[in-house]
C-alpha positions as CSV (number, residue, x, y, z in Angstrom):
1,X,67.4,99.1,80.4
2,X,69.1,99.4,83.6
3,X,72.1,100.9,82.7
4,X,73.9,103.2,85.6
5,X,75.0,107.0,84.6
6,X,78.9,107.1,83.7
7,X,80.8,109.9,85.9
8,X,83.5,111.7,83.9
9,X,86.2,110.4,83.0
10,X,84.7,106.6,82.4
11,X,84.6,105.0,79.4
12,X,81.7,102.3,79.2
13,X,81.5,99.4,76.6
14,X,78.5,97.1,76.5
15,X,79.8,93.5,75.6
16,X,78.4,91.2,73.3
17,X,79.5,87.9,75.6
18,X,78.3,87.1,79.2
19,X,79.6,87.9,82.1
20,X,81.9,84.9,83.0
21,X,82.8,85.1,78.9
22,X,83.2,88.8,79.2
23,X,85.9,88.5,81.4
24,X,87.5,85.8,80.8
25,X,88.1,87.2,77.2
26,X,89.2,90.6,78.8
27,X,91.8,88.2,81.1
28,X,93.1,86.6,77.5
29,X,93.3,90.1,75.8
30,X,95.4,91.5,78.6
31,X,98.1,88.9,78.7
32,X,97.8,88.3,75.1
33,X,99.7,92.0,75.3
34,X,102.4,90.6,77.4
35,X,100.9,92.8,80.5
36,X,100.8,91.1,84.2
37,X,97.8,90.8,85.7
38,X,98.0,91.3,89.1
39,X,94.4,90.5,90.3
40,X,90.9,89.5,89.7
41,X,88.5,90.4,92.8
42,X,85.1,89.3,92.8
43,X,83.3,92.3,94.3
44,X,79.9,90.2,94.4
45,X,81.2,87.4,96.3
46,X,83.5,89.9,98.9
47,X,79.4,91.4,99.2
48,X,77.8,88.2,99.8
49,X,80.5,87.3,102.4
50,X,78.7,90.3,104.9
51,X,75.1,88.9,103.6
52,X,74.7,92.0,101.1
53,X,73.8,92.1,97.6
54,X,75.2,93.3,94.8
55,X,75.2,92.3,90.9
56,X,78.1,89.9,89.7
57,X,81.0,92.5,89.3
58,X,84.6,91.6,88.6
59,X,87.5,94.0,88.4
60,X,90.4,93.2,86.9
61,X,94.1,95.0,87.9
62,X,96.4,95.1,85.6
63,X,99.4,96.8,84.7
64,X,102.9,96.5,82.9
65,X,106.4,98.1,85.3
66,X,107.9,99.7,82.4
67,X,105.0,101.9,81.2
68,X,103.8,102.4,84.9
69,X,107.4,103.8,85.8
70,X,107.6,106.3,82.5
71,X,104.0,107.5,83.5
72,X,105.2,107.9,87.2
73,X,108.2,109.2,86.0
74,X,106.3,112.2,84.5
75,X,103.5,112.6,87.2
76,X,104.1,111.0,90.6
77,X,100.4,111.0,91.4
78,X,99.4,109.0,88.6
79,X,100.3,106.0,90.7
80,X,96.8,106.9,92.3
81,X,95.6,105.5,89.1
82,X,97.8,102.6,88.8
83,X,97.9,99.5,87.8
84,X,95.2,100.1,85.6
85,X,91.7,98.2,86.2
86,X,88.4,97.2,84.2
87,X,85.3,96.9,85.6
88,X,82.9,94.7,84.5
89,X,79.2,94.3,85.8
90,X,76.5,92.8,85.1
91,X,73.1,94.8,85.0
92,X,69.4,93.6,86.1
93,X,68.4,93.6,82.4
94,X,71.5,90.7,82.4
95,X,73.7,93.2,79.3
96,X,77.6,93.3,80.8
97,X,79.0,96.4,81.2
98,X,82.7,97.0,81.1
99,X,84.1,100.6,82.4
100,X,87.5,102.0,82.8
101,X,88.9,105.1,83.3
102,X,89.5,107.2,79.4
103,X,92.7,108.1,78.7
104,X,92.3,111.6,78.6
105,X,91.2,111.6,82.2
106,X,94.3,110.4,83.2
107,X,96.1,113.2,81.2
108,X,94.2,116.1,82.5
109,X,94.0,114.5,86.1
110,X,97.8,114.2,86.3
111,X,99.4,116.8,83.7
112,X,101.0,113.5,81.1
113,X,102.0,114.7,77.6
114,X,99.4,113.3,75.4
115,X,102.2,111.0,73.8
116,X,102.8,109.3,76.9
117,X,99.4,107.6,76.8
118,X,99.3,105.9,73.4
119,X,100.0,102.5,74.8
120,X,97.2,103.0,77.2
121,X,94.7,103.4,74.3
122,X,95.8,100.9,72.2
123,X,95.4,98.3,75.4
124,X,92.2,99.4,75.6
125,X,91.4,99.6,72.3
126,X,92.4,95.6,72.0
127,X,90.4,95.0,75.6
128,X,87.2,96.5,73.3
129,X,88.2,94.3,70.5
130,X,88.0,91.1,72.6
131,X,84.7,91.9,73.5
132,X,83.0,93.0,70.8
133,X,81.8,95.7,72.0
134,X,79.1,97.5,70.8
């Protein structure tokens, strides 16, 4: 397998879809929740474009004002950490990875009352769902 080590703080998901599936299911799960998303960059073709290589890897950026402002509201510096992003890669092996930053990361990194990250985990938890991920 060629699976890359996870850092603290990452929460990694293997998908059961392809890549272009992969995301595009995240894409539908995230405005299925009524959440904006901002962006989609293609961090394999911004590679190729300065004739480097690198595995197909999307990240999606994504976010909603009114929970980003009561997180804010609580910790300033969690704007470090938002919008809120998934990564998904593709590995040589050709399994998808998707990562993004746990929850409880965010609460120890920026001081937020456990409570205050509920709606984080439950859009995550319906990102995992739409993926099937195993």
């Amino acid at each position: 397998m060629c699976e890359q080590p996870t850092a603290f703080g990452i929460h990694k998901l293997i998908s059961a879809y392809a890549m272009a599936e992969t995301v595009e299911r995240l894409r539908a799960a995230i405005i299925s929740k009524g959440v904006t998303l901002f962006t989609q960059i293609d961090h394999q073709a911004l590679a190729h474009s300065q004739q480097l290589e690198l595995p197909p890897t999307q990240l999606l950026i994504f976010g909603h004002p009114k929970l980003g402002t009561v997180l804010m509201n609580s910790a300033i510096s969690t704007g470090l950490d938002l919008p809120l992003k998934v990564l998904v890669t593709q590995a040589c092996d050709d399994q998808v990875w998707v990562y993004f930053n746990q929850p409880d990361y965010l609460q120890l990194r920026h001081g937020l009352a456990a409570e205050l990250l509920v709606p984080v985990q439950a859009l995550q938890q319906a990102l995992a769902d739409s993926i099937n991920a195993i």
